[in-house]
C-alpha positions as CSV (number, residue, x, y, z in Angstrom):
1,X,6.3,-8.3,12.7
2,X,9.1,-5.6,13.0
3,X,10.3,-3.5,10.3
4,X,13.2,-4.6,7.9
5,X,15.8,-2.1,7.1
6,X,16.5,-1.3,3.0
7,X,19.5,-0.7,1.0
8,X,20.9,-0.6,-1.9
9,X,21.3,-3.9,-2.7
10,X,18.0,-5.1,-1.3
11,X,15.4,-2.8,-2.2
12,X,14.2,-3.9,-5.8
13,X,13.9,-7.2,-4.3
14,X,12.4,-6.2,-1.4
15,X,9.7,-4.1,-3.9
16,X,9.6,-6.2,-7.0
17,X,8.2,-9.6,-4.6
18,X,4.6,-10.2,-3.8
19,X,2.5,-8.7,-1.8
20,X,2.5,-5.1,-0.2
21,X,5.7,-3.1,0.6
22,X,5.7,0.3,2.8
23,X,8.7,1.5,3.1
24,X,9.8,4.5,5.6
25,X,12.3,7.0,4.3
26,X,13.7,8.4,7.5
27,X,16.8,9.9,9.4
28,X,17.6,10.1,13.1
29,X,18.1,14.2,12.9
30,X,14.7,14.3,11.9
31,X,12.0,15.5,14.0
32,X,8.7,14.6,11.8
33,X,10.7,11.3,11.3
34,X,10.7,10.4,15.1
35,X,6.9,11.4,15.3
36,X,6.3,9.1,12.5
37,X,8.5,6.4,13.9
38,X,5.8,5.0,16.5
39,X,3.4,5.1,14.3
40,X,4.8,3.2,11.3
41,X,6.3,0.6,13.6
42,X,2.8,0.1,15.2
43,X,1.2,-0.3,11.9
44,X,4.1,-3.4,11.2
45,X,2.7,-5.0,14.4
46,X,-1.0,-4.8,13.6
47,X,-0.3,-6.0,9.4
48,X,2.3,-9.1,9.6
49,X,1.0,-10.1,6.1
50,X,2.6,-6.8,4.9
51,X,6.3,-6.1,4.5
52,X,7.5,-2.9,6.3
53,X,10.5,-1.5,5.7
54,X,13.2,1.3,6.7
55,X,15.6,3.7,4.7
56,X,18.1,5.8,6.5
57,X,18.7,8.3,4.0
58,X,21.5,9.4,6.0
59,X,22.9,5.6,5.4
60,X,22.2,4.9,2.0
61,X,22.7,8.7,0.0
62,X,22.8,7.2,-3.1
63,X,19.5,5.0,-2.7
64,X,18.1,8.3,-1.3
65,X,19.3,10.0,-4.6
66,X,18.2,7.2,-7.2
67,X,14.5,7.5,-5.4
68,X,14.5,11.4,-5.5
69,X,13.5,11.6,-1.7
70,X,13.8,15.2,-1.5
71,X,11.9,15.7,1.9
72,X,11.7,13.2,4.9
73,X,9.8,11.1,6.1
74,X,8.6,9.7,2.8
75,X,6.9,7.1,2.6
76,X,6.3,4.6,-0.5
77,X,4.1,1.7,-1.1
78,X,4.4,-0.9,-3.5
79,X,2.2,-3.9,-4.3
80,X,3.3,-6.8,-6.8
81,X,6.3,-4.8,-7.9
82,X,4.2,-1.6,-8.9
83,X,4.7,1.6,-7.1
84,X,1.2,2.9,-5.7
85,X,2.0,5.5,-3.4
86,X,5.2,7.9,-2.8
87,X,4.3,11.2,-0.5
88,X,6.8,13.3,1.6
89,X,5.1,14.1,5.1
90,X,4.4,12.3,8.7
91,X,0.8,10.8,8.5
92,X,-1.3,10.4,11.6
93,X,-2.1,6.7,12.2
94,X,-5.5,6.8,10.9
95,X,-4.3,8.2,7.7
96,X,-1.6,5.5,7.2
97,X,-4.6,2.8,8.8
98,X,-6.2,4.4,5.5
99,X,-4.1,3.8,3.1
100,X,-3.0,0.4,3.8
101,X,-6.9,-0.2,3.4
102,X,-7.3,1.1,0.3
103,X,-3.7,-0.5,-1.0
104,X,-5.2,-3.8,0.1
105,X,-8.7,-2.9,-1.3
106,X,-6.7,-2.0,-4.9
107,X,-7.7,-4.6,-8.1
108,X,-4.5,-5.2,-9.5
109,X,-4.8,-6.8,-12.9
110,X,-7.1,-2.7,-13.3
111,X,-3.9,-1.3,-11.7
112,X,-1.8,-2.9,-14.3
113,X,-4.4,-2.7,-17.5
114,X,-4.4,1.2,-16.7
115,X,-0.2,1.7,-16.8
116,X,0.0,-0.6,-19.9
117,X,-2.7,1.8,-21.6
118,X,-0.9,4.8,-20.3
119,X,2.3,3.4,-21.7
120,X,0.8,2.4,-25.0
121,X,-0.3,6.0,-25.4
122,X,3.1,7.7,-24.4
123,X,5.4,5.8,-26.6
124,X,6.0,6.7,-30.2
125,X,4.7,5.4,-32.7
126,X,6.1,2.2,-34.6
127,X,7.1,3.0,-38.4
């Protein structure tokens, strides 16, 4: 499976659906985003169960902006609509290899039992 490109009007429904989302923030003047390139696209071929996508941060500013990306590449992973991952840097494929492992190794209803305790404890108390 190739990559998909992302903007602004199809990312949250691109990272709110099922499953596992890594998503590539990028630009063609870029060098460390050319180097990553090959590698993310190879890790779409060998995971066609997981959805990979492409910003061009260059193309979509404002996404860019709304997501903070402050360096490129970036890369985020969601899974199930929660955000897992978000790191500014070109992996080397057995790093990304890594990740995806441990992404698909993660126990979600934990995930989600952890930020609804973490939420509980940062909002105010009820009167």
């Amino acid at each position: 499976m190739s990559t998909t490109t992302l903007n602004m009007g199809t990312f949250e429904p691109t990272v709110n659906s099922d499953g596992i989302t890594l998503i590539d923030f990028w630009a063609e003047w870029c060098g460390p985003c050319k180097m990553f390139g090959p590698i993310f696209e190879q890790a779409a071929e060998e995971n066609p169960d997981i959805t990979f996508a492409k910003v061009d941060t260059e193309a979509e500013q404002d996404l860019a902006g709304a997501l903070r990306i402050m360096s490129i590449p970036t890369l985020m992973i969601f899974r199930d609509g929660v955000q897992l991952f978000s790191q500014p840097g070109a992996l080397p494929k057995n790093s990304l290899d890594d990740l995806i492992r441990q992404v698909r190794e993660l126990d979600m209803d934990a995930v989600r039992a952890e930020l609804a305790e973490q939420e509980a404890q940062n909002s105010p108390p009820s009167n």
